[in-house]
mmCIF file of the C-alpha atoms, coordinates in Angstrom:
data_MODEL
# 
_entry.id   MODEL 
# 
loop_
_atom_site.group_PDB 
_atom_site.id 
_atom_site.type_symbol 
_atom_site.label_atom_id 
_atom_site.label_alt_id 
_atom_site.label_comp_id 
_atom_site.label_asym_id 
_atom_site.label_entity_id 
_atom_site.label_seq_id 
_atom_site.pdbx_PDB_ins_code 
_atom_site.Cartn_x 
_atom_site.Cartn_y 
_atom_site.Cartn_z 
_atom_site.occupancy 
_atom_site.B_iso_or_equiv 
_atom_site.pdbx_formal_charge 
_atom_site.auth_seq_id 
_atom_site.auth_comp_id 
_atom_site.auth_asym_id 
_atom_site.auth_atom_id 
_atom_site.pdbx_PDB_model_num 
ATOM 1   C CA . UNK A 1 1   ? 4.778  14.779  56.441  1.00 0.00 ? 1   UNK A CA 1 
ATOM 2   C CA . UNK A 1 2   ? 5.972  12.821  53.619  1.00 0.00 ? 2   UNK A CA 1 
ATOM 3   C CA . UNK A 1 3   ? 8.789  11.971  55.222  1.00 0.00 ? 3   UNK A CA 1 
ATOM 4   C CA . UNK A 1 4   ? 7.070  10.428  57.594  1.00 0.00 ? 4   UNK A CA 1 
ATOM 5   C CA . UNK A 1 5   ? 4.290  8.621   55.551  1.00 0.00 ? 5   UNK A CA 1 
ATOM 6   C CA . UNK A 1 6   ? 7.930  7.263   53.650  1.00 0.00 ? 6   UNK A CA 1 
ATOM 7   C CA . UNK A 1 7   ? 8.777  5.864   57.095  1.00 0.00 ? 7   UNK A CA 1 
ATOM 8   C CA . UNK A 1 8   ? 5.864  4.314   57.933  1.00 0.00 ? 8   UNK A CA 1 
ATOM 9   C CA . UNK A 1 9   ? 6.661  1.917   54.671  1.00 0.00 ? 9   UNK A CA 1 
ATOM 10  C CA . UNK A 1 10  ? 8.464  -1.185  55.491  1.00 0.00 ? 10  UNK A CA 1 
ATOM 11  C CA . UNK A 1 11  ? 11.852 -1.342  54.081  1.00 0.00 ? 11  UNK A CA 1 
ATOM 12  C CA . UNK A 1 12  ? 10.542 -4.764  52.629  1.00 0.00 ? 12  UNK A CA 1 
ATOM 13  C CA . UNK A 1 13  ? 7.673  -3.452  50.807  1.00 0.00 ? 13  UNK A CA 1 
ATOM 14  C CA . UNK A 1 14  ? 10.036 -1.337  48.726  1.00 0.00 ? 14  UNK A CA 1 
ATOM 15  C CA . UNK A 1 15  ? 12.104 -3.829  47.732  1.00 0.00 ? 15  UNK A CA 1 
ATOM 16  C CA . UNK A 1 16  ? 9.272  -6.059  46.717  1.00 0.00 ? 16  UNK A CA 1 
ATOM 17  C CA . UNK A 1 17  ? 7.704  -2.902  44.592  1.00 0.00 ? 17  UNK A CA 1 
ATOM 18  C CA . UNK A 1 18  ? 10.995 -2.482  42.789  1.00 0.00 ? 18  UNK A CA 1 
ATOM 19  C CA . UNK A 1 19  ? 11.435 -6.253  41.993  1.00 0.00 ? 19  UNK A CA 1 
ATOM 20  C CA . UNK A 1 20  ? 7.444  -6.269  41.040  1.00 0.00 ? 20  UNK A CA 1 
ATOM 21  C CA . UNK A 1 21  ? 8.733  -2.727  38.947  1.00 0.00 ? 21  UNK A CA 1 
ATOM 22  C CA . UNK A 1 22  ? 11.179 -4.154  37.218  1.00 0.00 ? 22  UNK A CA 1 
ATOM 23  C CA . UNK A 1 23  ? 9.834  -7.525  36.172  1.00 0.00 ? 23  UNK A CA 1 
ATOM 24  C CA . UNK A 1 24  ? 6.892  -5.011  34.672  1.00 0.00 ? 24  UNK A CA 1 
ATOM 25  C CA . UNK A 1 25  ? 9.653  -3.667  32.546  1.00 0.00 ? 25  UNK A CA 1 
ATOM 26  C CA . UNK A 1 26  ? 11.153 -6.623  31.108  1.00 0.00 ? 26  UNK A CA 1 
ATOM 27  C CA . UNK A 1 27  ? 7.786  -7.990  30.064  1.00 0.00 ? 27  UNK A CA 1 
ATOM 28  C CA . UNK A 1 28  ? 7.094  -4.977  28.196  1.00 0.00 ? 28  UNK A CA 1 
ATOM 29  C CA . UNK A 1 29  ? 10.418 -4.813  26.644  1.00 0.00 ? 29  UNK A CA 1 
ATOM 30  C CA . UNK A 1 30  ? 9.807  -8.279  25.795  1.00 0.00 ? 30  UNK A CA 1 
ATOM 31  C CA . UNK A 1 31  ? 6.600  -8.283  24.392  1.00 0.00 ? 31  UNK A CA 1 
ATOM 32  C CA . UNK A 1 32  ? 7.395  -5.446  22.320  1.00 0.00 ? 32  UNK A CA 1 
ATOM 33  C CA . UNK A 1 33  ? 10.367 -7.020  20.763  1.00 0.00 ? 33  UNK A CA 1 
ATOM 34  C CA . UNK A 1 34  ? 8.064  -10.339 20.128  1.00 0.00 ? 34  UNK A CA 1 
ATOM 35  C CA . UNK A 1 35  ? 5.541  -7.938  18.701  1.00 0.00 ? 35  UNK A CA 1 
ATOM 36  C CA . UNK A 1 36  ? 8.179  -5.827  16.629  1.00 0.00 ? 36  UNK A CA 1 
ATOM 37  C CA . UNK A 1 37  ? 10.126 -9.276  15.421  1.00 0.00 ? 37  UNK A CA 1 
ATOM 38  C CA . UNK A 1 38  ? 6.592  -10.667 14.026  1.00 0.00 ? 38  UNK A CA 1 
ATOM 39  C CA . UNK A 1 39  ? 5.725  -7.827  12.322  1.00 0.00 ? 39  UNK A CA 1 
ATOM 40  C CA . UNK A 1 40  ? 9.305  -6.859  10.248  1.00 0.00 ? 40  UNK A CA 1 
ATOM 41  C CA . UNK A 1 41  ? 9.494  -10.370 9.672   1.00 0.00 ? 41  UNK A CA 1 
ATOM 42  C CA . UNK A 1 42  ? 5.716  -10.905 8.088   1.00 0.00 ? 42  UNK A CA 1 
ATOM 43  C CA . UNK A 1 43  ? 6.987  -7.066  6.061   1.00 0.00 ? 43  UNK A CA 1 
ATOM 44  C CA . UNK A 1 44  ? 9.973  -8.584  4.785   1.00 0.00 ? 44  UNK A CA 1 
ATOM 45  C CA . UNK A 1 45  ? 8.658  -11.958 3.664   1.00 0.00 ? 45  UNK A CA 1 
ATOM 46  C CA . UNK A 1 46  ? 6.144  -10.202 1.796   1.00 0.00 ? 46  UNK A CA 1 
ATOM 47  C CA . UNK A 1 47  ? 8.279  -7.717  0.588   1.00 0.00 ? 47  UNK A CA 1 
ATOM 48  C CA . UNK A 1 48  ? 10.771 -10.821 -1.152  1.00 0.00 ? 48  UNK A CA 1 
ATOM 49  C CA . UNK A 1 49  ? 8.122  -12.567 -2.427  1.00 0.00 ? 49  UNK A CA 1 
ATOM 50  C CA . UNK A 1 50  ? 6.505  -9.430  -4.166  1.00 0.00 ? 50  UNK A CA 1 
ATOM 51  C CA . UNK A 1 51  ? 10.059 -9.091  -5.601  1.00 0.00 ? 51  UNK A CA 1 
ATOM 52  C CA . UNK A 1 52  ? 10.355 -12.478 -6.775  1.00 0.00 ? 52  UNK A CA 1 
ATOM 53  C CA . UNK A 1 53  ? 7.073  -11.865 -8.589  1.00 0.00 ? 53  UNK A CA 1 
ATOM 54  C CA . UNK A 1 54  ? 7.769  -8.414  -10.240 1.00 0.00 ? 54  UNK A CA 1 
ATOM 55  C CA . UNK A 1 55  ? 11.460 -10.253 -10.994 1.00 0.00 ? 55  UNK A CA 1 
ATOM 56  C CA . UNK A 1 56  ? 9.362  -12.850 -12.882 1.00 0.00 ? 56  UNK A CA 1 
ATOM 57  C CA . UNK A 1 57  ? 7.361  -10.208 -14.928 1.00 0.00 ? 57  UNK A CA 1 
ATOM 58  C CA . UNK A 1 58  ? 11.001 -8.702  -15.696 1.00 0.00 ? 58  UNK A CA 1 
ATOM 59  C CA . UNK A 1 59  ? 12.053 -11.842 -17.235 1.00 0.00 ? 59  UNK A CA 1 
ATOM 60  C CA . UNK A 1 60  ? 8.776  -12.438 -18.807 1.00 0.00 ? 60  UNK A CA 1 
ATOM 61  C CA . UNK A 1 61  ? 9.203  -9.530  -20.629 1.00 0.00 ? 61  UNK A CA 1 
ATOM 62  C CA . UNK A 1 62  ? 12.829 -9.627  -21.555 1.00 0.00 ? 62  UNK A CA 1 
ATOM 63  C CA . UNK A 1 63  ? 12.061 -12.879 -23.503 1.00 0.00 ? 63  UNK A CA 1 
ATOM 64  C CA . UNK A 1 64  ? 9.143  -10.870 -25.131 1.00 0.00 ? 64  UNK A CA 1 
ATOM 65  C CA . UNK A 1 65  ? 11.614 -8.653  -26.582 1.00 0.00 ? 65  UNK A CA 1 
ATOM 66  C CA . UNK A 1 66  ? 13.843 -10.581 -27.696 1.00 0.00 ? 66  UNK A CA 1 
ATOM 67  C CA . UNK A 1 67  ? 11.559 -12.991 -29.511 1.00 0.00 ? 67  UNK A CA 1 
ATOM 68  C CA . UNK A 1 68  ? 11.751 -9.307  -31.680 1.00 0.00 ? 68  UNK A CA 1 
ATOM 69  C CA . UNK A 1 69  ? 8.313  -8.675  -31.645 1.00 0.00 ? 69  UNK A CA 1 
ATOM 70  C CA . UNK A 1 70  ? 7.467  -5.122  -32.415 1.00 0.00 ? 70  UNK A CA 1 
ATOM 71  C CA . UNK A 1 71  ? 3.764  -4.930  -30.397 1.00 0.00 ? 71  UNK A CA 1 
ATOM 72  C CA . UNK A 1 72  ? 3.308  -3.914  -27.329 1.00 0.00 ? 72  UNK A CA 1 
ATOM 73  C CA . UNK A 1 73  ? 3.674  -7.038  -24.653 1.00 0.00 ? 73  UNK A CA 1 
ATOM 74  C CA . UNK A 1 74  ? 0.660  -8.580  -22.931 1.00 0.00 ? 74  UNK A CA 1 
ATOM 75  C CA . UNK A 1 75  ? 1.650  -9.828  -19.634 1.00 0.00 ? 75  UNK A CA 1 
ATOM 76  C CA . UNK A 1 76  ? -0.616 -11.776 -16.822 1.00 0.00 ? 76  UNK A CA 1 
ATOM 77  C CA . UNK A 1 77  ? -1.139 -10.780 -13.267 1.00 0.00 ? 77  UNK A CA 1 
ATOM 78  C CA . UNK A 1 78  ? 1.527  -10.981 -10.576 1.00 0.00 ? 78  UNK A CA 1 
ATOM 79  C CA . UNK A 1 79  ? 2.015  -14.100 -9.451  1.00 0.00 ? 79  UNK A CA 1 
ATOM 80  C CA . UNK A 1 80  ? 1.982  -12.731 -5.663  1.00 0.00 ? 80  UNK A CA 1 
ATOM 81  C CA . UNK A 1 81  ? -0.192 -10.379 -4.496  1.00 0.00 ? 81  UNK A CA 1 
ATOM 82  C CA . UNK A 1 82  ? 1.339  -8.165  -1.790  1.00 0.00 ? 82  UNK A CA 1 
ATOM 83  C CA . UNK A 1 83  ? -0.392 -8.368  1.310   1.00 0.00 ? 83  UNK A CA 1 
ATOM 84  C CA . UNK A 1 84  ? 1.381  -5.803  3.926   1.00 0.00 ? 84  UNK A CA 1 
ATOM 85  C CA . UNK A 1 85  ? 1.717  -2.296  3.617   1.00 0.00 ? 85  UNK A CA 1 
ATOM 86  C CA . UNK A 1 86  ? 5.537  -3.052  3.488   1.00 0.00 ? 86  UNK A CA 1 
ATOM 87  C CA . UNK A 1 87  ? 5.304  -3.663  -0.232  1.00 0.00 ? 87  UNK A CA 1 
ATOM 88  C CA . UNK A 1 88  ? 4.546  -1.652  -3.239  1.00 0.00 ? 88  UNK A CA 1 
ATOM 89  C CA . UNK A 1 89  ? 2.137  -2.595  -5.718  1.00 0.00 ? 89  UNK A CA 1 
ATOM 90  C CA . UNK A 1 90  ? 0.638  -0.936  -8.434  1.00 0.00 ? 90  UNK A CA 1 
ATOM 91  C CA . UNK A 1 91  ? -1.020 -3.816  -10.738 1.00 0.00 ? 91  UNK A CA 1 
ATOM 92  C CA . UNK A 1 92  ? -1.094 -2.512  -14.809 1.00 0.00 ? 92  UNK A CA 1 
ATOM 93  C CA . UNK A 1 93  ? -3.543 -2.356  -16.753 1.00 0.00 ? 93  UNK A CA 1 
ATOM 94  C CA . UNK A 1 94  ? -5.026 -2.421  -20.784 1.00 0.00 ? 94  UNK A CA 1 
ATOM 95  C CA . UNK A 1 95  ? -4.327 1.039   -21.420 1.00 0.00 ? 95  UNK A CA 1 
ATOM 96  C CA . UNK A 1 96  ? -0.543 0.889   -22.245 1.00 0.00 ? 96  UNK A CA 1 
ATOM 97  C CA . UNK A 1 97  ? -0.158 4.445   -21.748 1.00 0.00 ? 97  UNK A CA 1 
ATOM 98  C CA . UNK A 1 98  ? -1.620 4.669   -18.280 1.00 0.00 ? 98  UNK A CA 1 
ATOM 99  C CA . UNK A 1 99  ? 0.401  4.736   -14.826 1.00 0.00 ? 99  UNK A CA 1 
ATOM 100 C CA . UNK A 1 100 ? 2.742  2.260   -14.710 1.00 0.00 ? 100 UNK A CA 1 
ATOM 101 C CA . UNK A 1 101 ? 2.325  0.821   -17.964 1.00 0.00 ? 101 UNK A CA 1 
ATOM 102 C CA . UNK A 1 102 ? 4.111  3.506   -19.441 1.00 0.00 ? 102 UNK A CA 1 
ATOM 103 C CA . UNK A 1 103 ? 7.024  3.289   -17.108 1.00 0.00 ? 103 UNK A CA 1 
ATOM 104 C CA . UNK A 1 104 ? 7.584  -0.199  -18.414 1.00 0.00 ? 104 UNK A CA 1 
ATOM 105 C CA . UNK A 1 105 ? 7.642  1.283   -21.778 1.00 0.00 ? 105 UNK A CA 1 
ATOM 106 C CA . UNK A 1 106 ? 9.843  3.648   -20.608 1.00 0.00 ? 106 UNK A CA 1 
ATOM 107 C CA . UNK A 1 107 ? 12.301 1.145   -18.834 1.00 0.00 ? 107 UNK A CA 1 
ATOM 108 C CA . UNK A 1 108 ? 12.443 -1.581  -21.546 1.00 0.00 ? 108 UNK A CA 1 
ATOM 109 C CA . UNK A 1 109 ? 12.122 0.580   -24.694 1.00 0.00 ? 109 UNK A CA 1 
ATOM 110 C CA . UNK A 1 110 ? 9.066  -0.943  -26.136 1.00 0.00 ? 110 UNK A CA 1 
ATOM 111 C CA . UNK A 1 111 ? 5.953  0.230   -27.428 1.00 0.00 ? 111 UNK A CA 1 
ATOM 112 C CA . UNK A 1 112 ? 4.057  -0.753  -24.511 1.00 0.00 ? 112 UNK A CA 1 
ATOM 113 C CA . UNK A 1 113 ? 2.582  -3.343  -21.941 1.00 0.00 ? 113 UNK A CA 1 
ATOM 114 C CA . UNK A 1 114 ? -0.875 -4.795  -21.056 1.00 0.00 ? 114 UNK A CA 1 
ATOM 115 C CA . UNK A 1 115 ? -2.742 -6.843  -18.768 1.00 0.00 ? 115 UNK A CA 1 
ATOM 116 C CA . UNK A 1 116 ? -3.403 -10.240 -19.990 1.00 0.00 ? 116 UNK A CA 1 
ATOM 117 C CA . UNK A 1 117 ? -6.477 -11.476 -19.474 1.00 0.00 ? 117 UNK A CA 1 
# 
């Protein structure tokens, strides 16, 4: 019985239903890879500019210490806020002996760091 429902289908039809198939396919494919190419570039733009800010705070801090100052550092905000969930960001605070403050101390061998206000 299939058989014969399969016979009953133009040979046309079929050809037209695997062109229609196909073209399906590439638009998919292609929309996906417009989709995908949007979103890892909007991750990584973020993701540079976040590391251009922390790279600023670095520096910032580096001249701290060597200006030889034995206090702990106040330091301002980022100036970039990450936006995506492609970049990390945990913001420090006044306390320089909560998370990450202390890793700061830590890293640059000071007594500490804190949020400017």
């Amino acid at each position: 019985m299939i058989i014969a429902i399969g016979r009953c289908v133009p040979e046309n039809l079929s050809k037209s239903l695997k062109q229609q198939d196909n073209k399906i396919i590439r638009m998919v494919v292609l929309l996906s890879l417009i989709f995908s190419v949007c979103k890892i570039s909007t991750g990584m733009i973020d993701a540079l500019c976040t590391d251009h800010a922390y790279r600023q705070r670095y520096a910032l801090i580096e001249k701290e210490i060597k200006k030889g100052e034995e206090q702990v550092i106040s330091i301002p905000k980022l100036s970039y806020t990450p936006v995506t969930e492609y970049s990390l960001h945990w913001e420090i605070t006044n306390d320089p002996n909560a998370y990450p403050n202390y890793l700061y101390k830590q890293y640059f061998k000071i007594k500490g760091v804190t949020l400017r206000e």
